[in-house]
N, C-alpha and C positions, 0 to 999 in steps of 0.2 A: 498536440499538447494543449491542456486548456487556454485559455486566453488569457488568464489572469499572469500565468507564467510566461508570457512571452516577454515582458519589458520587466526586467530587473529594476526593483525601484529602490531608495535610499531607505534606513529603519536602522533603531539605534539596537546595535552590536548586543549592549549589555541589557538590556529589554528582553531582546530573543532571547539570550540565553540561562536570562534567569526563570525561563517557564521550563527550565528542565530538575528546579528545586525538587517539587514536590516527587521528583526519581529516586535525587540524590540525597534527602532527609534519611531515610531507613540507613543510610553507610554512613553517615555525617562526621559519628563520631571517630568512626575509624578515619573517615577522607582529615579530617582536620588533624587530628594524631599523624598523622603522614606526610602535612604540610609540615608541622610543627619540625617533626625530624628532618626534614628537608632546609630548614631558613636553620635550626644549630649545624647542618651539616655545613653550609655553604658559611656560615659565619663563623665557623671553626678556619675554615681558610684565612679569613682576618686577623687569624692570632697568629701567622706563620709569620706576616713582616712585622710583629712585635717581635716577637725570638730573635726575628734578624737583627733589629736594631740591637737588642740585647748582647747577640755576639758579636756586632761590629764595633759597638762602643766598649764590650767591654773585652772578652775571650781575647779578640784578636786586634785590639788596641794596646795591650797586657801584653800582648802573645805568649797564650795559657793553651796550648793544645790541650789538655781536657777540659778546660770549657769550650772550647771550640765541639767536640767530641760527643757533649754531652746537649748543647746545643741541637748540632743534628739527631740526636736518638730524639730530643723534643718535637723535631721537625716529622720524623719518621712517622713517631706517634702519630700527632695529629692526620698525617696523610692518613695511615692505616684507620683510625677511627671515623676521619671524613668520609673513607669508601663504604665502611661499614653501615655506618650510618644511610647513606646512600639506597645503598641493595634494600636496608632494611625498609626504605619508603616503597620503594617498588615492590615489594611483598605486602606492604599492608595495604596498598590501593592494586592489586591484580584482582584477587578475587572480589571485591565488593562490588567494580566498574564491572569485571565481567556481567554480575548481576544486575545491574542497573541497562547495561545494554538489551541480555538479555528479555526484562521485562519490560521494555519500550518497544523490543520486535513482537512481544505478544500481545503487549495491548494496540498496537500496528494494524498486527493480525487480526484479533480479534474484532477490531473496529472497524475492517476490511469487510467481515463478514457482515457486517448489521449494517451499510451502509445502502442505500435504496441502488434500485439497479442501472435509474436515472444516473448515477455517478459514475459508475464501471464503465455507461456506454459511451462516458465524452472522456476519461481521463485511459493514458495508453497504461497496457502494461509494463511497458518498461520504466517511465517515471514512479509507478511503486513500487516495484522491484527494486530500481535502485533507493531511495526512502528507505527501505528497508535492510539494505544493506550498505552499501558506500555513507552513506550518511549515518547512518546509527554508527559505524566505527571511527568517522571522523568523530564522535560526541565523545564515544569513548575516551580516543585518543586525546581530547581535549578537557576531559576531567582528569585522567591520567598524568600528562605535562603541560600543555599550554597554561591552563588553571591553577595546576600547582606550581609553577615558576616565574607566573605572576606576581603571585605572593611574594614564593621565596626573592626571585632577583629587586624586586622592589626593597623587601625588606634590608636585604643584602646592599643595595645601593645608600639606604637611611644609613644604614650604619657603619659603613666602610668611610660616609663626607663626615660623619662625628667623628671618628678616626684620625682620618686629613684633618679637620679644624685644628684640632686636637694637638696634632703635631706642629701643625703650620697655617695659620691660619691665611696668610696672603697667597700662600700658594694652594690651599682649598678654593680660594676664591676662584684662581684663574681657571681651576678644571670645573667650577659652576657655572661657567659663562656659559659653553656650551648647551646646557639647559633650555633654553628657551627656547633656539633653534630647531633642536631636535623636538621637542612638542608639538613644533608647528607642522616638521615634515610628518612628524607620526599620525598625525591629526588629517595632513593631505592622503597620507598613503593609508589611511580605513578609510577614508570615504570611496577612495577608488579601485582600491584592492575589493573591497565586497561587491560593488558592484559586477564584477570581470569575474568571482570566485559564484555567485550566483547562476553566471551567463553558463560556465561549464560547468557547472552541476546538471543545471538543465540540458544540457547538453550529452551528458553520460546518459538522462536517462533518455533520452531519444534514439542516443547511440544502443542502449541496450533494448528498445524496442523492434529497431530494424533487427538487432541477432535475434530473438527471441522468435518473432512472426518469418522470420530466413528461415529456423530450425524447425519451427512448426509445420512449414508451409513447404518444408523440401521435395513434397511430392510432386507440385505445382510449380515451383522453379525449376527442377528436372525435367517434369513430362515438358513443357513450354518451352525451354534450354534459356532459361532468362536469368542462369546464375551470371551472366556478365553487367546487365543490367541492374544484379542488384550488387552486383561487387561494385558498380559505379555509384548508386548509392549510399553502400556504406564508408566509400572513399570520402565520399563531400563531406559523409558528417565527420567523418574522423576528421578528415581537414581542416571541417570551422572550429570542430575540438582541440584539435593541434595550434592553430591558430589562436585560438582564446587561451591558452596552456602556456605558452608563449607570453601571450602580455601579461600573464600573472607573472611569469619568469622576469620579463625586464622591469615590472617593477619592484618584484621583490631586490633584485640586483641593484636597481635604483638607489632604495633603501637601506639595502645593505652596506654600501659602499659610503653612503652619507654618512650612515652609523659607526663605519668604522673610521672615516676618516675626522671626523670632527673632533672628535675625543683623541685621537692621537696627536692632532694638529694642539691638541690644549696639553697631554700630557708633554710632548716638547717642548710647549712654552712652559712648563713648570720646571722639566731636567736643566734648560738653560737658566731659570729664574735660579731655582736651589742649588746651581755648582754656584752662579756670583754666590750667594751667600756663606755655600761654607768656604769659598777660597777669602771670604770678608770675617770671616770669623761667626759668621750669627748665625751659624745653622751646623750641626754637629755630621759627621758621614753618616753617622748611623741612620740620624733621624733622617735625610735625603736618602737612603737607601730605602727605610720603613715607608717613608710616603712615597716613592715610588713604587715598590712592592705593593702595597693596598692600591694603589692607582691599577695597576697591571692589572689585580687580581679582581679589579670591577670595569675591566673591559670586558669579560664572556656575556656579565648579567644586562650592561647597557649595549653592547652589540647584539645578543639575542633579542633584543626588543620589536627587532622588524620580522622576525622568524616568528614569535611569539604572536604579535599582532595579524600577521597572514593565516599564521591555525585557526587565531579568536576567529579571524572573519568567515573563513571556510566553514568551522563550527557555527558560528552562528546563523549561514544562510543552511546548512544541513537543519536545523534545528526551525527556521523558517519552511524549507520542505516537511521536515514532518509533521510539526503543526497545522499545517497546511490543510493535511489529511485528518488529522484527529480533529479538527474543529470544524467540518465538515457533519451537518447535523448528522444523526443516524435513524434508521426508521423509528418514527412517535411509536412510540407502542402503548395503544390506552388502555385502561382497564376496561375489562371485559366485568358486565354486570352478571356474570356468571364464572364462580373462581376455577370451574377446572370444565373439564369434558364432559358432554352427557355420556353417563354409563348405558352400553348396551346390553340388554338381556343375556345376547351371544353375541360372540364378535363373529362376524362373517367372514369365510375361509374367502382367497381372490379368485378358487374356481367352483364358488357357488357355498351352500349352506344357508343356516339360518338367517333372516334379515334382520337388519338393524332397527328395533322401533324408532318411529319417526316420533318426537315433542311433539305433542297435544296441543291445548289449548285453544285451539280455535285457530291459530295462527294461518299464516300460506305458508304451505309449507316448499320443500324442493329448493330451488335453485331462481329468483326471480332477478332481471335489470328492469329497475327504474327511471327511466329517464337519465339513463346513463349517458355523459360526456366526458370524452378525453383528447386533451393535448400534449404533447409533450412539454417537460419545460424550458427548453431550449427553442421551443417554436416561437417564430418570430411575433412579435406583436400585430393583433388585425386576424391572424393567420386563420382559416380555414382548422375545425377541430380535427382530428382523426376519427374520430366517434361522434356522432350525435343525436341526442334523445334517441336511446337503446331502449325499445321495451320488448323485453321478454320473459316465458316464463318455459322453467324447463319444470314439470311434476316430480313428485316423488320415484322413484326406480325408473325412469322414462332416460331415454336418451336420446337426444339432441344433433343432428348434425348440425353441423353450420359450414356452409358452400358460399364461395365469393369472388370473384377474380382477383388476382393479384395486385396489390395493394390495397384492397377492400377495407382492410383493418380485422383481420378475423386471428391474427397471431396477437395484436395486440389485444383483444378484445378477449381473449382468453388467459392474457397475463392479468388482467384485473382483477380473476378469482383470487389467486394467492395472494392479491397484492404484490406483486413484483413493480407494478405502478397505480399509482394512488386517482381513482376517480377525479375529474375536474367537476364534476357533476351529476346529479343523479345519487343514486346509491343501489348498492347490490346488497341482495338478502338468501341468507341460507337459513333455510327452514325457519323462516321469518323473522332472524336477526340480523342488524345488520352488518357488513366484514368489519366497517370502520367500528365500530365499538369491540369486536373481539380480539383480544389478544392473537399476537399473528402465531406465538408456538402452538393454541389451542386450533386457530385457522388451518395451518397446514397440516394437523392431527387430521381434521375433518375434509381438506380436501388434497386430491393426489395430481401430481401431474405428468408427462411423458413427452417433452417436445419432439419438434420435427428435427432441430440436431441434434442427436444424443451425445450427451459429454460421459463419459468415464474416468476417472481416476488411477492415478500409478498406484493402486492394489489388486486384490484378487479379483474374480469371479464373484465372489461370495458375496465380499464386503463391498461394492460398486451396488448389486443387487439389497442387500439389506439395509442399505443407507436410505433403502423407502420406507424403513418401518423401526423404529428404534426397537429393543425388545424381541423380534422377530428370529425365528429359529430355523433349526434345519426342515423341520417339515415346511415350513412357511416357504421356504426359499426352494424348495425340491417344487411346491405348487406351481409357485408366480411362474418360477423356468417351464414347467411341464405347460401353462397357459402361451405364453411366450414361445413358445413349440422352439427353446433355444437348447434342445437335447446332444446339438455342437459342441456344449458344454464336458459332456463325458469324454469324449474324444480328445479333450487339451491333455497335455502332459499331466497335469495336478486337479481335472477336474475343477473344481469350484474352489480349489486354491491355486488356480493359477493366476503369476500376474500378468494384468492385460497391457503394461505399459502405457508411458504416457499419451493421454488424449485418447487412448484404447485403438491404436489406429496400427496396432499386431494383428486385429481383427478387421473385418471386411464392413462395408455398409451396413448390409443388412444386420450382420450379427449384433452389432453396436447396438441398434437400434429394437432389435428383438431385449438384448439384455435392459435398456431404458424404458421397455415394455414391463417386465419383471418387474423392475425395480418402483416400478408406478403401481400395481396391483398387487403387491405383495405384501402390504399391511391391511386389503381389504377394505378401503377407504368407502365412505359414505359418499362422496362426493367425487366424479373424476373428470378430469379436463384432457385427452388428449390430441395434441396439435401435428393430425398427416402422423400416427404415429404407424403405418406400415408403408409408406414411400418407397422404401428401399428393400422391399421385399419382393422376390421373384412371386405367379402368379398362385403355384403350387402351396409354397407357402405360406402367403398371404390367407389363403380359403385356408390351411390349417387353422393359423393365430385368430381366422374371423369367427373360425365354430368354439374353438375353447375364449376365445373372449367372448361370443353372445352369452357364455353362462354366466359372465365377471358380471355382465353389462347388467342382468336381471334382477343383482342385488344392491345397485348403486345408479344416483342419480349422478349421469354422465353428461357433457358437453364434448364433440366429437369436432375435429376440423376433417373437413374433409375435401379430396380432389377428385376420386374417382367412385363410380357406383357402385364397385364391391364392397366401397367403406361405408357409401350410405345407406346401404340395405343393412346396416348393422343396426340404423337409428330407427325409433318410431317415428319421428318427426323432423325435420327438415327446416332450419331458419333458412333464406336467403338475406345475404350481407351486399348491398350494394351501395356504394359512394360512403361509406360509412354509416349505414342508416338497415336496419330492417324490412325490405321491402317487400317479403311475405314469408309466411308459415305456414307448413301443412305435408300431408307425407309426400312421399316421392314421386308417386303417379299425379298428386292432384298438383306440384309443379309441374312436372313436366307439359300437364295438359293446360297450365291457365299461365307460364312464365316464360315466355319466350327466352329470356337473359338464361334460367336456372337450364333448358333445355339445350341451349348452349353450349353453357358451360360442361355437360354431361355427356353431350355427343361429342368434345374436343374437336369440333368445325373451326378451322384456323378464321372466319370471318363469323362477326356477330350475324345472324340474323336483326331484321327490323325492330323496332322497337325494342332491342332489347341495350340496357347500359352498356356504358364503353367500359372495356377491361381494366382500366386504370381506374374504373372507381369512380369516375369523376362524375356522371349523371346523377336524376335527383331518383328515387324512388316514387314510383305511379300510386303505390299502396297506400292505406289509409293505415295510420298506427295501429287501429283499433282491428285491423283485422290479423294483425299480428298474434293475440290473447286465444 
């Protein structure tokens, strides 16, 4: 969980939740029509101990049984218009709330997606899952009633002590006394109620992080048989959840209990105040009945006050979580001194065809790093970069391996093309502009990518594979597959509408990964970056995907990660990646015979030979920049 979320800290209630305005402006007029009918509903109850008084002083002082008669059809009324009224609020704030919920989970969403990747890799997924759902319906629910009964019981309260005055002024006094006390508990019980109502928030989403990576990962807890260890795991958190779920319990109880007890301990002392007076003569039955009756009937709206006040705070730290998220820069996106895409001649098929003309001008063209550095930004201060002064160039239709021991930096160093993270230094240029001036939709038009995990989506075949190429058709998609040698495909129940299920994990390694193949050369990209993308390929078909990808390769300037020598013979040329740094360039014969490290790494010798870097990256490079070019 990020850091920032671990210690719940104090913040004013009504602050948070007034940055949910600019949701609730479009419904307003309806939300406030709906309070309205709610404060006549509830202050329609008020006129019921005026009636009363009406037939105790008069109907059955007289003893007139039809006024007595006609009194109650008064009373009826009212009931029946009170309920009316009622329903009728909760009809005109269902559907508006609905839509205000709804459009706070899209722009969630949407703001989900444009957020750098820097973000996704420190926050879990279960704290936005839950954001996006437990808390957007507490908001709901809190524009729905807590919100609206605010008002009304407030209101309801103003007007029920004019009432009381009204009737009896010395005994309106004694049920204000309680006033002040109750302010103060209410006042202790938000400060401490939100804090406790934050703790398990954060808590659900922790909770829904462990189910989430349980469900994901059942394959891994089966083969291993570690579902008891992780049944122990989700026991603790449910425990501190239960635990925390609990102290909100004993204070809401707390509260409750003060709330109800103080106001009855005053309306007592007003029953015993107003019998001396009518048995003194100065105070009428009726009128002792009617201020009792209004007294009774603003018990519901000052006892809801602590039920009221626990929603506000819940609402308010959900509204805390979501902001949270949407204030969260999103990637800068600059403008690009060039408003759309260079048009190509021909657009090039992903197994070969026409090329793409390359921009003129004199520029460099291809794929170049300059003096490229990278940190993460979570890396500690001081820290050693993960990249350092990168110089390379890959040429126009040339492709690139890049080979390095593990940790080297060659996954990351291949996320810099898309910008999936933003250079700390340096700068990268594609056909001699550079990424950070291009808009990023124009960017990833221009370059394609295919990692070493292949993700898939709960759709089809189809639409998994086409998601590389917006616009892209059935012929396009028959290619990329027939490249991808993923002909598996005919064989599913629906062909290339079949779905592949979550995480596409219905299908096997390889298949995943042949399909994330497609989907990377199937808009015929100018540009392609991919990282080990046949890993997971038996030997057979590996040499397939390598003969129909060297025709991909022919019309696109590529960058290759690679581990084994059937992927590098795919490349013209060969960077080595070592300690974060370029420590030579040049094809694969003329490492193998001048690189001890590269030689290495290619024969899979479980011990380094001499001079050559340690496997973690951590040596300096022997090479001079300059023979990198």
């Amino acid at each position: 969980m990020p850091e920032k979320l671990a210690e719940p800290t104090e913040r004013s209630a009504v602050r948070s939740l007034l940055r949910l305005w600019p949701y609730v402006r479009p419904v307003r007029a309806r939300w406030f029509c709906a309070a309205l009918v709610a404060v006549l509903a509830s202050c329609l109850g008020l006129v019921i101990p005026l009636v009363l008084k009406w037939m105790v002083d008069g109907p059955v002082a007289d003893r007139d049984p039809g006024g007595v008669w006609l009194g109650a059809l008064y009373l009826l009324l009212l009931g029946i218009v009170e309920a009316a009224l009622f329903g009728l609020r909760r009809w005109l704030v269902a559907r508006p709330l609905a839509g205000v919920e709804a459009a706070m989970r899209a722009d969630l969403y949407r703001h989900l997606q444009r957020l750098p990747v820097a973000f996704h890799d420190r926050w879990p997924s279960g704290q936005l899952l839950s954001r996006g759902t437990t808390d957007l319906m507490l908001l709901r629910m809190f524009l729905a009633f807590p919100l609206t009964f605010l008002l009304v019981n407030a209101t309801t309260i103003l007007v029920g002590f004019v009432i009381l005055f009204a009737q009896e002024w010395s005994l309106g006094l004694v049920l204000l006394v309680p006033a002040v006390p109750l302010m103060v508990l209410c006042s202790v019980f938000e400060s401490k109620y939100s804090l406790v109502a934050r703790k398990a928030q954060d808590q659900v989403g922790d909770l829904t992080t462990v189910v989430e990576e349980s469900v994901l990962g059942i394959r891994v807890v089966k083969g291993f048989g570690r579902h008891r260890s992780q049944a122990r795991a989700f026991r603790a958190l449910a425990g501190r959840l239960r635990g925390t779920e609990l102290a909100k319990a004993r204070l809401l109880a707390g509260i409750w209990a003060l709330i109800t007890s103080i106001p009855e301990l005053a309306i007592g002392a007003a029953l015993v105040l107003g019998t001396v007076q009518v048995a003194d003569g100065d105070l009428s039955a009726g009128t002792l009945v009617a201020f009792l009756s209004t007294a009774l009937a603003l018990r519901w709206p000052v006892e809801s006050i602590g039920f009221l006040l626990a929603m506000s705070q819940e609402s308010a730290t959900a509204a805390d979580r979501y902001f949270e998220v949407m204030d969260v820069a999103e990637e800068h996106a600059e403008p690009s001194e060039h408003p759309g895409p260079p048009e190509p001649a021909e657009r090039p098929g992903p197994a070969g065809g026409a090329k793409a003309p390359r921009p003129g001008g004199g520029r460099e063209e291809g794929l170049v790093f300059e003096g490229v550095e990278f940190r993460y930004p979570d890396a500690a201060p001081g820290s050693a970069p993960v990249l350092s002064r990168i110089d390379l160039r890959v040429r126009p239709g040339e492709t690139m391996a890049l080979v390095g021991a593990t940790g080297s930096g060659k996954t990351t160093l291949t996320a810099l093309v898309p910008r999936l993270h933003e250079v700390t230094g340096g700068r990268i240029l594609l056909d001699g502009e550079d990424i950070a001036s291009m808009d990023r939709a124009r960017l990833r038009e221009l370059v394609s990518v295919a990692f070493e995990e292949p993700t898939l989506f709960s759709a089809t075949v189809g639409e998994n594979v086409l998601m590389g190429a917006e616009g892209a058709g059935e012929q396009e998609l028959r290619r990329a597959l027939s490249v991808a040698q993923a002909d598996f495909v005919d064989a599913l129940p629906d062909g290339t509408g079949t779905q592949v299920g979550e995480q596409g994990l219905s299908l096997s390694g390889g298949q995943r990964q042949r399909l994330a193949l497609a989907r990377a050369v199937v808009g015929g990209p100018r540009f392609l970056v991919l990282d080990d993308p046949l890993s997971a390929l038996d030997v057979h078909t590996e040499a397939l995907v390598e003969a129909a990808l060297r025709r991909v390769l022919e019309d696109t300037t590529a960058l290759v990660v690679a581990h084994r020598p059937s992927t590098v013979m795919l490349a013209d040329r060969v960077a080595l990646l070592s300690g974060g740094r370029i420590a030579a360039v040049g094809t694969h014969q003329e490492l193998l015979r001048t690189r001890p490290e590269y030689a290495w790494l290619m024969s899979g010798a479980r011990s380094a030979p001499a001079g050559a870097a340690a496997p973690a990256g951590t040596g300096t490079p022997t090479a001079e920049e300059g023979s990198t070019r």
